[in-house]
N, C-alpha and C positions, 0 to 999 in steps of 0.2 A: 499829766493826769494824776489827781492827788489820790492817793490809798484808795480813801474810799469809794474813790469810782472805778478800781478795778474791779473785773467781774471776779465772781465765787466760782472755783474750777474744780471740779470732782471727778477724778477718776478708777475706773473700778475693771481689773481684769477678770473677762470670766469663761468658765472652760465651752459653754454654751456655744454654738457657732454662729454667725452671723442673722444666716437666717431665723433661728429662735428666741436671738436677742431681740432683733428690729422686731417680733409679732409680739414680745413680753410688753416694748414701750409702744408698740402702736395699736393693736387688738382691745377694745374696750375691754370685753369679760379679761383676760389675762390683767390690765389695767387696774382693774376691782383691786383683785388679789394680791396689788403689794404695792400700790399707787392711795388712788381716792375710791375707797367701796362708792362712792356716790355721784360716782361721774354717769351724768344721765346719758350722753352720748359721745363717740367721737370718730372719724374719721380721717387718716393719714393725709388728707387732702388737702391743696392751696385754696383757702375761704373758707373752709370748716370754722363754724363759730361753738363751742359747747360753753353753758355757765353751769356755777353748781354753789353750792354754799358750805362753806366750814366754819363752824364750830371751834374757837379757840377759848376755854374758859368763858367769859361774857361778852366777848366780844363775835362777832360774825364776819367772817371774811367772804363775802362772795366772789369766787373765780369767774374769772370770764378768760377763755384761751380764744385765738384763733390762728391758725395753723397759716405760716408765712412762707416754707420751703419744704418740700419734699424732696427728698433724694431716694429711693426705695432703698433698703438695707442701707444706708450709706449717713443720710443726715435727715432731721424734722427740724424746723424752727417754729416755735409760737411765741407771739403777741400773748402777755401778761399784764391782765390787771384786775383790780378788785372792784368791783360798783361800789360806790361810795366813798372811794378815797382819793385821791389824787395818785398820779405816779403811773410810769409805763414800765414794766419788765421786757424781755428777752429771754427765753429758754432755748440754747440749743442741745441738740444731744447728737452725737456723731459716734459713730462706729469705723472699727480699722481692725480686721486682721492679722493679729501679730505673736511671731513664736506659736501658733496653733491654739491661740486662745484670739477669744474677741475683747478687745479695749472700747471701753466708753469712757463718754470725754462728753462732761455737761457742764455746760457754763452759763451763769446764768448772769445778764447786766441790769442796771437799773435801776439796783435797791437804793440809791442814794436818792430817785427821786419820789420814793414813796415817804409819807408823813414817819421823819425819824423818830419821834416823839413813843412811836407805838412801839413796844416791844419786840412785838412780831418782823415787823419792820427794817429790825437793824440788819447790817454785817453777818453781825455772831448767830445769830438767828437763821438769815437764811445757808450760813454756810452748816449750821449745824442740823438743818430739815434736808437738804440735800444731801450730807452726809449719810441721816434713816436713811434716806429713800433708797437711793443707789447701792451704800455699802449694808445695807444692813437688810433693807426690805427685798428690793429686788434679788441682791444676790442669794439671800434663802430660797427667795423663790424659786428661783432656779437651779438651785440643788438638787 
């Protein structure tokens, strides 16, 4: 597997406990607040489909997830992609108990088969959105 098709791995300890981690990433309304404000719906459930659209500069990224695995407290997997562009992502995010705090562990595959061309697109890119999300957005949140 050459570089660029390993996945981007992010992980974030937080003092939070299991059960309040797993309702931060799977509760819409908590969702809002340190995810996507524009997520029209979503549901922890296998065939949950939600779309939504982002705004990056000039460009439009329309999300479209649909929810692959459930584990309750434990792991979510979705189906990532954008309308309009080629390329399928992977989003996992998993939770583990560990020394009295909760560890998340997100990995996300795929990026190598979305149009490299786009900025947005690349490597450096999604490693550095997943970095916000997790280290910086969520974890305030949960302070």
């Amino acid at each position: 597997m050459s570089k660029s098709q390993d996945p981007v791995i992010v992980e974030q300890a937080f003092s939070s406990s299991k059960e309040e981690l797993w309702k931060a990433i799977t509760e819409m309304e908590q969702m809002k607040k340190w995810f996507f404000e524009n997520i029209p719906a979503f549901k922890a459930e296998v065939g949950f489909q939600t779309s939504f659209n982002v705004l990056a500069g000039e460009r439009n990224f329309p999300h479209r997830w649909t929810i692959l695995e459930v584990i309750p407290q434990e792991k979510i997997v979705y189906d990532w992609k954008y309308d309009g562009y080629e390329g399928e992502g992977l989003v996992t995010f998993e939770l583990e108990e560990t020394e009295g705090k909760t560890l998340l562990k997100l990995t996300a595959e795929g990026m190598e088969t979305f149009p490299q061309e786009i900025p947005e697109f690349s490597r450096e890119s999604c490693q550095g959105g997943w970095n916000y999300f997790i280290k910086e957005q969520l974890k305030e949140y949960l302070i």
